[in-house]
LOLO-178359 format. One record per residue (C-alpha): residue in one letter; x, y, z. Coordinates in steps of 0.5 Angstrom, whole numbers, padded with zeros to 4 digits, always signed. Example, Ala and Ser with C-alpha at 12.3 -4.5 7.8 and 13.67 -1.06 7.14 Angstrom:
BEGIN
A+0025-0009+0016S+0027-0002+0014
This chain:
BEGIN
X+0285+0322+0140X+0287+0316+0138X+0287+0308+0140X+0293+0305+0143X+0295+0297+0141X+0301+0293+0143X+0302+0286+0140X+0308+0282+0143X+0312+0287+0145X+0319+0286+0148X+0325+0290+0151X+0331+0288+0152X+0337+0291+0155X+0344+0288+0154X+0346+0283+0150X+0343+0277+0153X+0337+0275+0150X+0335+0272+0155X+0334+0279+0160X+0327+0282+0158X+0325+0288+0161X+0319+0287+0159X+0316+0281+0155X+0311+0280+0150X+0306+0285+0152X+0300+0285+0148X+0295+0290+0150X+0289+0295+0146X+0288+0301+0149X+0281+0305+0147X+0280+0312+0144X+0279+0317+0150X+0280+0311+0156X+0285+0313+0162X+0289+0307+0162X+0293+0306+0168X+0301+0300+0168X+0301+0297+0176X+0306+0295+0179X+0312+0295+0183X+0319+0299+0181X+0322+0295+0176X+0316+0291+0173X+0317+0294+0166X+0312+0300+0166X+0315+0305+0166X+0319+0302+0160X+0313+0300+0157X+0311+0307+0157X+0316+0310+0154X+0317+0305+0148X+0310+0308+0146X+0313+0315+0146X+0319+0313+0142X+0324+0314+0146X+0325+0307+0148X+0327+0303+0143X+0323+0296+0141X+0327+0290+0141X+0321+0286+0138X+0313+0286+0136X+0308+0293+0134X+0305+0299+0137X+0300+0302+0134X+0296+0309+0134X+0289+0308+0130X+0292+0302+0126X+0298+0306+0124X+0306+0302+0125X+0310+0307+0130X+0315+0304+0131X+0321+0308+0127X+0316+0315+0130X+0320+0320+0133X+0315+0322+0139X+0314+0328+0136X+0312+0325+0129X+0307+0320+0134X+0304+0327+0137X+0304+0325+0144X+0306+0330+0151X+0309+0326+0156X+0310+0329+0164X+0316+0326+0167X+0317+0324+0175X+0323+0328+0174X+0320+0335+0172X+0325+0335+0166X+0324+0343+0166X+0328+0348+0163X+0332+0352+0170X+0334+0357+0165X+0325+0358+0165X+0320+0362+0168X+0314+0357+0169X+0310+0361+0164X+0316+0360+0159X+0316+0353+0161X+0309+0351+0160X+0308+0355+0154X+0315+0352+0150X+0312+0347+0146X+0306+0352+0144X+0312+0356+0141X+0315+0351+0137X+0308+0350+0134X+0307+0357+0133X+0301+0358+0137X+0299+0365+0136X+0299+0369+0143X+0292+0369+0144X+0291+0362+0143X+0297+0361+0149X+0294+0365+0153X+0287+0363+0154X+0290+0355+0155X+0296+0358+0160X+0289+0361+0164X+0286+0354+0163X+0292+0350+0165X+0294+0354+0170X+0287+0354+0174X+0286+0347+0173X+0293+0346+0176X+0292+0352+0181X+0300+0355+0179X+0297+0361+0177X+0301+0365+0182X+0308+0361+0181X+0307+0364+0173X+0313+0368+0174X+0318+0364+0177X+0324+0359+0177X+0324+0352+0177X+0330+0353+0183X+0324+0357+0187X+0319+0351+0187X+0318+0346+0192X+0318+0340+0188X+0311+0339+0188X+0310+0345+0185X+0316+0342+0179X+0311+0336+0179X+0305+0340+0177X+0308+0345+0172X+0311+0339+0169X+0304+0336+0168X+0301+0343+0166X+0306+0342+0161X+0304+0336+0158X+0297+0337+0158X+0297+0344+0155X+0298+0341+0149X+0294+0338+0144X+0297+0331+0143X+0293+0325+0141X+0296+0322+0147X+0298+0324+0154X+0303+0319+0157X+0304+0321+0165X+0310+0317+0169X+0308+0318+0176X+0307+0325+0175X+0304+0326+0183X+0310+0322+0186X+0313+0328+0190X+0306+0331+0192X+0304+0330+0199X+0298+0326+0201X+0294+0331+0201X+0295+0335+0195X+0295+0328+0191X+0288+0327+0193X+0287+0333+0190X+0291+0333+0184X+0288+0326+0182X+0281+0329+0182X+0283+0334+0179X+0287+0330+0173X+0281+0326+0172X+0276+0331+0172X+0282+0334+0166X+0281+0328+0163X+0273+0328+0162X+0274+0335+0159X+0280+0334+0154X+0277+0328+0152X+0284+0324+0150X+0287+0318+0150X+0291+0318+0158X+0296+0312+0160X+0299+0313+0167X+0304+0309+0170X+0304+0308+0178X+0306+0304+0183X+0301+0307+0188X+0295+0302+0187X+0290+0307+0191X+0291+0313+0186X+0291+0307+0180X+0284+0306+0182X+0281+0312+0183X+0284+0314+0176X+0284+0308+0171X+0277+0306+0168X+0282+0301+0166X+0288+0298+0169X+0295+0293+0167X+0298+0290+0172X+0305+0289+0171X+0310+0285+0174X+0318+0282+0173X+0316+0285+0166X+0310+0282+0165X+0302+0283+0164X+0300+0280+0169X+0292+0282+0169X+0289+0287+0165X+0281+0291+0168X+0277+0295+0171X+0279+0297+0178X+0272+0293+0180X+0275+0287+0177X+0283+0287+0179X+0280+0288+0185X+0274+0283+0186X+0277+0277+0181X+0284+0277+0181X+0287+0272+0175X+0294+0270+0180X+0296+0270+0188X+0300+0276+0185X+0295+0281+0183X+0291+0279+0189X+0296+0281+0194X+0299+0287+0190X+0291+0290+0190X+0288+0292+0197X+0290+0295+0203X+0292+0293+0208X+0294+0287+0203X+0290+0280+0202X+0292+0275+0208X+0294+0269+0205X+0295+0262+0208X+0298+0255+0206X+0293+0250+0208X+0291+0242+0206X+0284+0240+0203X+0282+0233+0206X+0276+0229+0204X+0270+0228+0209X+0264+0225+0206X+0260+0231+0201X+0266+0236+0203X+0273+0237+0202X+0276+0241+0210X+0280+0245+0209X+0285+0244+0215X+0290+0250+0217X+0295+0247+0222X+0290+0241+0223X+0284+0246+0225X+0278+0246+0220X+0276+0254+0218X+0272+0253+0213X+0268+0246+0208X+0267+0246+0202X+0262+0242+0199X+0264+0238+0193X+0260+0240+0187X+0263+0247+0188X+0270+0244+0187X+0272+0243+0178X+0276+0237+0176X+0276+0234+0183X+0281+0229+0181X+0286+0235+0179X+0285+0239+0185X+0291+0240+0188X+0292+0237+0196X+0295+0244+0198X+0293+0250+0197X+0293+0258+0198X+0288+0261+0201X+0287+0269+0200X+0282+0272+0204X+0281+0280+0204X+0282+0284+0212X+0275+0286+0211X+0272+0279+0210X+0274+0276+0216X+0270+0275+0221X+0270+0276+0229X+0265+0272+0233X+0261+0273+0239X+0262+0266+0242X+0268+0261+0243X+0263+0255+0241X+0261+0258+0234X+0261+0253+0230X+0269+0253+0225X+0270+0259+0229X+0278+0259+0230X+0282+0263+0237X+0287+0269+0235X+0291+0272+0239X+0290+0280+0239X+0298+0284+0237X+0296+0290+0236X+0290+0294+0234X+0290+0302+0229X+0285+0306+0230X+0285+0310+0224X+0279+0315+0221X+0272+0311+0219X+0276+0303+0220X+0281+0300+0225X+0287+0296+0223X+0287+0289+0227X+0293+0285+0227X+0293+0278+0231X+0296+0272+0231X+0292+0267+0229X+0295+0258+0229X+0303+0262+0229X+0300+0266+0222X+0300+0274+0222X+0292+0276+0219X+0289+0283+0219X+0282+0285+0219X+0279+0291+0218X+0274+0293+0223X+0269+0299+0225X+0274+0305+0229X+0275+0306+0237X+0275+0299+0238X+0277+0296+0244X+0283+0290+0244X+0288+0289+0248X+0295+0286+0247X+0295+0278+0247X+0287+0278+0249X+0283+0272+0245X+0279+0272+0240X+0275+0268+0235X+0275+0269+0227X+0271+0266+0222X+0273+0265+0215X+0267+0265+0210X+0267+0260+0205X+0264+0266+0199X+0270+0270+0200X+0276+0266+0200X+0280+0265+0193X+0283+0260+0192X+0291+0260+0188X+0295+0254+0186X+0301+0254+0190X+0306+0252+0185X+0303+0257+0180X+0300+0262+0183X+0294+0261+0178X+0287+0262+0182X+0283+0256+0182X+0276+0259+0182X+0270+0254+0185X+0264+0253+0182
């Protein structure tokens, strides 16, 4: 078990100085959390993730475990285990030979090995493909004995690089229950790297979210989720994703109107508004699929006409896709909803679940 810290790390590849893989990223990890990097594929978390096992090289900054310098650690010395998206088992193997490799090398006794071989093996429900080869093994069978592997041992650190990637949508459901209640028993300090934002938050009690090779946010899931620091964080988190629009603010007496393609979706009363003065004329406007409203009557007052695309009945939601003043919006609604291609609509956009980002920036503007 052990904390886990970052001051201003970086890494470069190449001789540019300037083409930074990952750029000054500083974090602290606590003892016994499931930490989870976010983000899309080549925003630098796997990158980060192998700088603290050692097998990346650091161009610049610290890590820490317990306070201690790793940098110039092997990953043996750093004691961390560490399950690969690419298997990295031995052919040559049985899976039992493989899981129980680096017990070996620590010259596990034989007993000891065989009640964690029994444990890992339930948890990760492979007890019958024990004695065969990695040749024999679909690829989500590979996946999990590589995980078996990684967490059979007794590391301070257990570093996972999207160890579920290749298992189907049911079996990733199952082994993300499974990982999580794992980590409740071992008790160690997790960091997981994904690209899968459902997975990030259903195992992370915190989560990093990365991108272009920096830390964009770090928090719980409920706060990534319900207050993103940047449109980025907003649009990368949620399913189907934020909507976002340009829209113009303009003055009318108390309240700032605020105009999509000269329509009104909604006012804003002025002392809501920090530093009105520095307000900018235009801004992006992010609501979440969920947030949006579907009236009842043409007449409501800010109510505004959309056209219906398509409509998804899927489970306990339905995904409706509409076009609303010449913009693509989703919304979720109830299921085995009834909308026809090109039928009218009419939406609401309530003022307490906009966010509000700079357009120049990408910062988030937070109302009073």
């Amino acid at each position: 078990m052990a904390e886990v810290t970052l001051e201003n790390v970086k890494k470069i590849y190449g001789r540019n100085p300037e083409v930074l893989a990952v750029k000054d990223v500083s974090l602290h990890i606590q003892d016994r959390e499931f930490f989870v990097f976010l983000g899309p594929s080549g925003c630098g978390k796997t990158t980060t993730l192998r700088m603290i096992a050692g097998l990346e090289e650091i161009s610049g900054g610290t890590i820490y475990f317990d306070k201690k310098t790793v940098n110039d650690l092997t990953p043996q010395k750093r004691n961390v285990s560490m399950a690969f998206e690419n298997y990295a088992l031995y052919p040559t193997l049985s899976v039992w030979e493989n899981i129980a490799f680096p017990l070996k090398i620590r010259k596990w006794n034989n007993d000891t090995i065989r009640k964690k071989m029994e444990w890992v093996a339930g948890a990760l429900q492979i007890g019958d493909i024990l004695h065969k080869k990695p040749f024999e093994l679909s690829g989500g069978q590979q996946q999990r004995v590589s995980l078996a592997r990684a967490i059979v041992r007794e590391a301070e650190v257990f570093l996972f690089d999207e160890p579920l990637s290749h298992l189907d949508m049911k079996q990733r459901q199952l082994m993300r229950a499974e990982i999580k209640r794992i980590n409740k028993d071992l008790q160690n300090t997790m960091i997981y790297v994904t690209h899968d934002q459902k997975e990030a938050m259903a195992l992370a009690d915190r989560i990093a979210v990365m991108n272009d090779g920096k830390l964009q946010q770090v928090g719980t899931p409920f706060e990534i989720y319900e207050n993103p620091v940047n449109e980025f964080v907003a649009g990368f988190i949620g399913e189907p994703p934020m909507n976002f629009l340009n829209c113009q603010i303009l003055r009318l007496n108390d309240f700032f109107e605020l105009i999509l393609k000269k329509q009104v979706i909604a006012k804003i009363h002025q002392s809501r508004l920090p530093n009105q003065e520095l307000f900018p004329q235009f801004v992006r406007v992010g609501i979440r699929p969920k947030r949006i409203q579907i009236t009842n009557s043409e007449n409501k007052k800010d109510a505004l006409q959309a056209a219906v695309i398509v409509y998804e009945s899927i489970g306990e939601k339905g995904i409706l896709k509409v076009q609303l003043l010449g913009e693509p919006i989703y919304l979720i609604t109830e299921p085995n909803q009834k909308f026809s291609k090109g039928e009218n609509i009419h939406l609401s956009f309530p003022i307490q679940y906009l966010f509000f980002f700079n357009p120049e920036t990408g910062e988030r503007i937070n109302l009073k």
